[in-house]
C-alpha positions as CSV (number, residue, x, y, z in Angstrom):
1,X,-115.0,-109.9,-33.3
2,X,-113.7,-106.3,-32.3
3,X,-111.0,-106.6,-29.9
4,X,-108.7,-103.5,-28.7
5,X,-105.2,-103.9,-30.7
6,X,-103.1,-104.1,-26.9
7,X,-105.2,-107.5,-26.7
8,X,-104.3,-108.6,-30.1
9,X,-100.8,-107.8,-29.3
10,X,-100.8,-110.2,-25.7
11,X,-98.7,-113.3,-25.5
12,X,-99.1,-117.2,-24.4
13,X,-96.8,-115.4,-21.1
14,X,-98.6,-113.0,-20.8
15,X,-102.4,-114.9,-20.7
16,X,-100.6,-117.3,-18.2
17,X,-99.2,-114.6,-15.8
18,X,-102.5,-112.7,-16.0
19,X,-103.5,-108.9,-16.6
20,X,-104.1,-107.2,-13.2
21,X,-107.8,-107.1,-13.1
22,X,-107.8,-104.6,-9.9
23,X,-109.1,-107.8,-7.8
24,X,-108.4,-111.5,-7.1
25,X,-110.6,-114.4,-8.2
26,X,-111.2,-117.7,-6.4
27,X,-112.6,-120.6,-7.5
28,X,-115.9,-122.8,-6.0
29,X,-116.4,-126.4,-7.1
30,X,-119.9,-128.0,-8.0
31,X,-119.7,-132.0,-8.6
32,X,-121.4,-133.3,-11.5
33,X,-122.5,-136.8,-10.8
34,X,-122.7,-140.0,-13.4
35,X,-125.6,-141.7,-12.1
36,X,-125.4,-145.1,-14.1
37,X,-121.7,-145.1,-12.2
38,X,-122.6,-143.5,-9.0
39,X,-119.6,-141.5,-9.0
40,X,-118.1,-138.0,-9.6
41,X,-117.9,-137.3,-13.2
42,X,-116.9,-133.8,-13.0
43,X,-116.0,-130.3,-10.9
44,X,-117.3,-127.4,-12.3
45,X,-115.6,-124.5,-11.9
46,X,-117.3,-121.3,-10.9
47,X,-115.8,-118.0,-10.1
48,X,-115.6,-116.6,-7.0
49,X,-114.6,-113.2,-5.1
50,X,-111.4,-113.2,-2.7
51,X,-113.3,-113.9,0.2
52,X,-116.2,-115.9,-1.5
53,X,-118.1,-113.4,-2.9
54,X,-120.7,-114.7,-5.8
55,X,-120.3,-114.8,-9.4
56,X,-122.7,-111.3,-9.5
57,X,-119.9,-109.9,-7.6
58,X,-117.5,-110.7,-9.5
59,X,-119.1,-109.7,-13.0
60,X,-120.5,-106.7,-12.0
61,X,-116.7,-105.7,-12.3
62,X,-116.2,-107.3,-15.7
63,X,-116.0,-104.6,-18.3
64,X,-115.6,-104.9,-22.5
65,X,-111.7,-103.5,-21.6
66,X,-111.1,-106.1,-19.2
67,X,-113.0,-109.3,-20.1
68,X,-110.6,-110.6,-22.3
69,X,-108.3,-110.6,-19.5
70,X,-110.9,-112.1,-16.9
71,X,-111.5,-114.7,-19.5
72,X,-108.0,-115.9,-19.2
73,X,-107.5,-115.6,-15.5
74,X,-110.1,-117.9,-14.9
75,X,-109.1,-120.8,-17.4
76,X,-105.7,-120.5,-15.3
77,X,-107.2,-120.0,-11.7
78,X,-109.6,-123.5,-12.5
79,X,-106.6,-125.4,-13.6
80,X,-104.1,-124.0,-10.7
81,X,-106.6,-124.7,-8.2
82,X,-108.0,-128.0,-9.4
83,X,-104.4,-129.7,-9.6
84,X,-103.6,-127.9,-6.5
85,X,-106.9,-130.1,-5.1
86,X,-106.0,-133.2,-6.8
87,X,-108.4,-133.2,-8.8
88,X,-108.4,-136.8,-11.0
89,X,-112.0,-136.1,-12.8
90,X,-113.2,-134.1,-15.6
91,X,-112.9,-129.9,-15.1
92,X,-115.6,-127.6,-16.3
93,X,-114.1,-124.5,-17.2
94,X,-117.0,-121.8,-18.0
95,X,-115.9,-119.6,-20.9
96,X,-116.9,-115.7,-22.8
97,X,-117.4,-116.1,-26.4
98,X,-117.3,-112.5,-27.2
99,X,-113.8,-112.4,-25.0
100,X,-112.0,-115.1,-27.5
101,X,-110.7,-113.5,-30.5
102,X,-108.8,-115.9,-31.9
103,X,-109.3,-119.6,-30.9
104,X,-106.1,-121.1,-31.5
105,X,-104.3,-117.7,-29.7
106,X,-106.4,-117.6,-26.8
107,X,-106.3,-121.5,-26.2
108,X,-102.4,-121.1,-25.8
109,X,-102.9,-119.9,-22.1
110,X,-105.1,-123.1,-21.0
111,X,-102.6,-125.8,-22.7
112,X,-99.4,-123.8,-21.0
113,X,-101.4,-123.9,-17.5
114,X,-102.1,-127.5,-17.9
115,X,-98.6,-128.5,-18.4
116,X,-97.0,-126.2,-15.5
117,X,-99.5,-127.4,-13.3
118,X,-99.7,-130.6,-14.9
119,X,-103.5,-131.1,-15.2
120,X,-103.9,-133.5,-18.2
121,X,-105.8,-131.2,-20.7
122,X,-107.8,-134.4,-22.0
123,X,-109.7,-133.8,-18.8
124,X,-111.1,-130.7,-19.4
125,X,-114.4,-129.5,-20.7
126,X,-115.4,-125.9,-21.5
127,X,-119.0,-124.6,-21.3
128,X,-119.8,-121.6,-23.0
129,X,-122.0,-119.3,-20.7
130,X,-124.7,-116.7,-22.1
131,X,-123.4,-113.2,-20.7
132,X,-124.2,-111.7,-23.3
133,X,-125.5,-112.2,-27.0
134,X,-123.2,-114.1,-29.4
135,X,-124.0,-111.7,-32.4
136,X,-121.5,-114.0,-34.6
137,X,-122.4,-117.7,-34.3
138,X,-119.5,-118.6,-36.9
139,X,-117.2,-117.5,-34.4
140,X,-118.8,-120.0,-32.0
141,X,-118.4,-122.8,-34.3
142,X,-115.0,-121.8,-34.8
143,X,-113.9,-121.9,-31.1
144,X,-115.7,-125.0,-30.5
145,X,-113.8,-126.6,-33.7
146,X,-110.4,-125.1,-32.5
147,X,-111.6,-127.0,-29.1
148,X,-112.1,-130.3,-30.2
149,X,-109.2,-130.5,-32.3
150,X,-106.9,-129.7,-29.1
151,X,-108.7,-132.5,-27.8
152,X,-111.0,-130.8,-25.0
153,X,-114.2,-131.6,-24.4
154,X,-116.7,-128.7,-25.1
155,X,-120.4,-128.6,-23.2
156,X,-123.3,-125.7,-24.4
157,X,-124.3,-123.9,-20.7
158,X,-128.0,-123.2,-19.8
159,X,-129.6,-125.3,-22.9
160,X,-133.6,-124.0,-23.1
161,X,-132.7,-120.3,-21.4
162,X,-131.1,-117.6,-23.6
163,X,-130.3,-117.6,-26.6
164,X,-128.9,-121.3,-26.6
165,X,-131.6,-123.8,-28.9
166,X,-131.8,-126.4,-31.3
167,X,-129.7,-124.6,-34.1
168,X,-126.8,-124.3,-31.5
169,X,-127.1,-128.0,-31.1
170,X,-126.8,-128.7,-34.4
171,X,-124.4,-125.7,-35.7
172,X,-122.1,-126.4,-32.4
173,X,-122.0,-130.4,-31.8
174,X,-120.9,-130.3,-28.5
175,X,-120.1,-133.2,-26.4
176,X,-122.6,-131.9,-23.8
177,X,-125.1,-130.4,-23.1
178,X,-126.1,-128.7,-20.1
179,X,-130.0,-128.5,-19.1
180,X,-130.9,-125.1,-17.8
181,X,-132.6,-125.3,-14.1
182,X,-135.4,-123.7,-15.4
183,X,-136.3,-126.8,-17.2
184,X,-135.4,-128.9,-14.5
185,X,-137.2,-127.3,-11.8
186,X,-140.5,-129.0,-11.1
187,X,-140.0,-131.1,-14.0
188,X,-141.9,-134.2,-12.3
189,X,-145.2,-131.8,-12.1
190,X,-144.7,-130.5,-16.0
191,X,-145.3,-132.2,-18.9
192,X,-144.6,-129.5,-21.1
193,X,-141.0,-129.5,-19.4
194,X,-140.6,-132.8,-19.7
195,X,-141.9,-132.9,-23.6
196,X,-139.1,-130.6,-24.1
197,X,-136.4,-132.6,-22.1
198,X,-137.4,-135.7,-23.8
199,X,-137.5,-134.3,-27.1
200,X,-134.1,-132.4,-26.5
201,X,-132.6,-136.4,-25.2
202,X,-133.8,-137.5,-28.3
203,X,-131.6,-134.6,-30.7
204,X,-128.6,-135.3,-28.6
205,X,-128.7,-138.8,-29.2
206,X,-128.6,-138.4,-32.5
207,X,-125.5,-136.5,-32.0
208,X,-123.5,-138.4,-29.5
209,X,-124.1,-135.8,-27.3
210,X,-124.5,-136.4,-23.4
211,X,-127.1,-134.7,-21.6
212,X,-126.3,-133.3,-18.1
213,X,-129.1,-131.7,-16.0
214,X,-128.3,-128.9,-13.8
215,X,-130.1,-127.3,-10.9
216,X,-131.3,-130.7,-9.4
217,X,-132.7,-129.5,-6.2
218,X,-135.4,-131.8,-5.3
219,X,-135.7,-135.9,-4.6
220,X,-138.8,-135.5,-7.2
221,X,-136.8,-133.8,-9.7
222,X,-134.2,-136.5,-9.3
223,X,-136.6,-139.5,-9.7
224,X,-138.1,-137.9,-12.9
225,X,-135.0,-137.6,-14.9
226,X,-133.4,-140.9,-13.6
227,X,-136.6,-142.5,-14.6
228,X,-136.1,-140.7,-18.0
229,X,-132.6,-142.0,-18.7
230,X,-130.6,-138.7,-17.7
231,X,-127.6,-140.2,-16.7
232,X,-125.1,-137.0,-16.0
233,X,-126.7,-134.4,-12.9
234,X,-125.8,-131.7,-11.0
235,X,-127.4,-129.2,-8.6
236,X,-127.7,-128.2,-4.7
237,X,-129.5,-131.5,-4.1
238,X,-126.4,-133.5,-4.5
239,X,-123.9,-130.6,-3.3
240,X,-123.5,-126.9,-3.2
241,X,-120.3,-125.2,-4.4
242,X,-117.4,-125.2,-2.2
243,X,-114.9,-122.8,-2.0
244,X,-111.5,-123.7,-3.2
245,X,-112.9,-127.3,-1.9
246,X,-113.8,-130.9,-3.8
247,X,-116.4,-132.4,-2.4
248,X,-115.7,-136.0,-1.7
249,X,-118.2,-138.8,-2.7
250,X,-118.8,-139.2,0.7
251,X,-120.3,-136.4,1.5
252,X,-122.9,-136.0,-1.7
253,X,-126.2,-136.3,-0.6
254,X,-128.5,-138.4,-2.4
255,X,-126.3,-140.2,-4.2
256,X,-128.0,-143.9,-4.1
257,X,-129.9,-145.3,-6.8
């Protein structure tokens, strides 16, 4: 990977304290629901603006020279602001391949903010997201190797969209994997979708690997995949993402078998 030699130069401190990015970033929280325990399993983490602007917002100001950076901030931002919360589950924490130049140097900055804010790393799970093109898949396996040996969980984002297939599956072993909504939506109405789904169930059992489906935004969608033995979900059925918020089990709709 081709990283400008300041990056290379950057310290544990200095990923922890953050690189001014010329704006602030909050973070929204999206449960992630085990069905088979009717509970919360996990918060994602998703970035926000300072005053709640979306994720487009926020990347449209996300440049080669400063991603590396952003990538940090927001590993340290989810962990400040889920301990802050009280947050006892499992933390998503969305990560940029292409801004990770060396796993085991860039992973210093999440272990330090888990012990000052003393969020127990065990707990945490990162997703990679598909920003861009991952032109060096051994780089991927490495990160998600250096991940697993630290101990965190690791999850493959948008699973059936992109670039993410099969291969990554198999090259990648990840703990979980996340269905893309454009699989999910409908599903009950499309048996090609749901060939796909159920095939895909099948590959990740063979793995160990859960499956989480994301996007859930119907009662139709929901029956399908409970039906189907999806145990993990998510979506704007359940609950939307809440600024700087966790949504109690209380207040998640749907959540009855």
């Amino acid at each position: 990977m081709d990283f400008p030699a300041s990056i290379k130069q950057q310290t544990c401190k200095d990923c922890l304290s953050g690189q001014d990015l010329g704006f602030e970033i909050k973070m929204a929280f999206q449960p992630i629901i085990d069905w088979q325990q009717q509970s919360i399993f996990a918060y994602e983490a998703l970035v926000r603006g300072p005053e709640g602007q979306g994720a487009g917002w926020v990347f449209e100001r996300i440049t080669k020279d400063n991603r590396y950076y952003f990538d940090q901030a927001c590993r340290v931002k989810a962990i400040e602001t889920a301990a802050r919360l009280g947050c006892r589950t499992y933390l998503n924490i969305n990560f940029m391949p292409n801004a990770v130049y060396n796993p085991e140097t860039c992973i210093q900055a999440t272990l330090e903010a888990s012990e000052l804010y003393g969020f127990c790393k065990d707990h945490i799970i990162f997703e990679v997201i598909e920003t861009e093109e991952i032109p060096d898949k051994g780089h991927l396996t490495r990160i998600f190797q250096s991940y697993a040996k630290h101990g965190f969980l690791t999850a493959i984002d948008d699973y059936g969209s992109g670039y993410a297939n099969l291969e990554w599956l198999q090259m990648l072993k990840p703990h979980i994997l996340k269905l893309d909504m454009a699989l999910i939506r409908d599903i009950d109405q499309n048996p090609a979708q749901q060939a796909i789904v159920l095939d895909t169930m099948a590959q990740c059992e063979l793995q160990g690997a859960k499956v989480l489906a994301e996007g859930i935004e119907s009662a139709a969608e929901l029956a399908w995949l409970v039906s189907a033995g999806v145990r993990y979900l998510q979506g704007y059925y359940f609950a939307r993402p809440a600024l700087e918020t966790l949504t109690p089990l209380s207040e998640i709709y749907g959540l009855t078998q």
